[in-house]
Legacy VTK file of the C-alpha trace (Angstrom):
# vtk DataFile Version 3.0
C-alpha trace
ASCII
DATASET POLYDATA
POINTS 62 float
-91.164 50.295 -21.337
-91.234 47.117 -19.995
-90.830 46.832 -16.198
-89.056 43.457 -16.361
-86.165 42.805 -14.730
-82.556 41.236 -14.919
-82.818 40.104 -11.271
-85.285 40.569 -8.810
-85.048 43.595 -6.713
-84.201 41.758 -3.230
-81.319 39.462 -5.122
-78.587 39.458 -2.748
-75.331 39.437 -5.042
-73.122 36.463 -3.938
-69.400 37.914 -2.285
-67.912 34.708 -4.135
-68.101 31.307 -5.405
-66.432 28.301 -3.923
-65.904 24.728 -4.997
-63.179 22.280 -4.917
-61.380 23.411 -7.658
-61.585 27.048 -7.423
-62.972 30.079 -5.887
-64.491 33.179 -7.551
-64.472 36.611 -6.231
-65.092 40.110 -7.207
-62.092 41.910 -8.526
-61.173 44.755 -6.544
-58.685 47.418 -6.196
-56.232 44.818 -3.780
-55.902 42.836 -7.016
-54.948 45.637 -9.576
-51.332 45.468 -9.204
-51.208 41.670 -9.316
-53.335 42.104 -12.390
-51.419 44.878 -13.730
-48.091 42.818 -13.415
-49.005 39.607 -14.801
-50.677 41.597 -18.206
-47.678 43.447 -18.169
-45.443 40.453 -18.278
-47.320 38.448 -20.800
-47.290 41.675 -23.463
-44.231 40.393 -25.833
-45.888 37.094 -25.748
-49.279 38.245 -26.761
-47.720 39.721 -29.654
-45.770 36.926 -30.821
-48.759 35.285 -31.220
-49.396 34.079 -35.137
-52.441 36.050 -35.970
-52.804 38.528 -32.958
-53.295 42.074 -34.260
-54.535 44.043 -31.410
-53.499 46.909 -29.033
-51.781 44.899 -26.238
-49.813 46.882 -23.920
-51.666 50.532 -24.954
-52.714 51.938 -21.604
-56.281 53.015 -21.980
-57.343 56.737 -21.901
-60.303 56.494 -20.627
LINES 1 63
62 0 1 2 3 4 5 6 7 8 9 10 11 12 13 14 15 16 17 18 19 20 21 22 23 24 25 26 27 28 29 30 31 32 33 34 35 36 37 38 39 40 41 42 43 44 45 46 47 48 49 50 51 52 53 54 55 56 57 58 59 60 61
C-alpha cells in the first residue's frame, strides 16, 4: 500500500471560491430546497429532451 496522498495532511479545504464572475461554495443543507425546487421544475423539460432516456424525477432510495 502506497502511503501517497490526495492532499497533504495539513491542506486546509477552502470555505469558497470568489472571482468576478462568480462565487463557489459548498452545498449544504440551506440550499436543498432551492435545489430541490428548481430540479423539480425543470423535470418535464428534461424529458422532452430529443435523446434523453434517463430516470429524471425518480426520488432516490437510498
Amino acid at each position: 500500500m502506497s502511503d501517497n496522498t490526495f492532499v497533504p495532511a495539513d491542506f486546509d479545504v477552502p470555505t469558497e471560491l470568489v472571482a468576478p464572475e462568480f462565487r463557489l461554495v459548498p452545498l449544504g443543507g440551506e440550499h436543498n430546497v432551492a435545489d430541490l425546487a428548481a430540479w423539480s421544475g425543470s423535470i418535464e423539460h428534461i424529458r422532452a429532451t430529443p435523446g434523453f432516456q434517463g430516470a429524471a424525477g425518480r426520488r432516490s432510495t437510498g
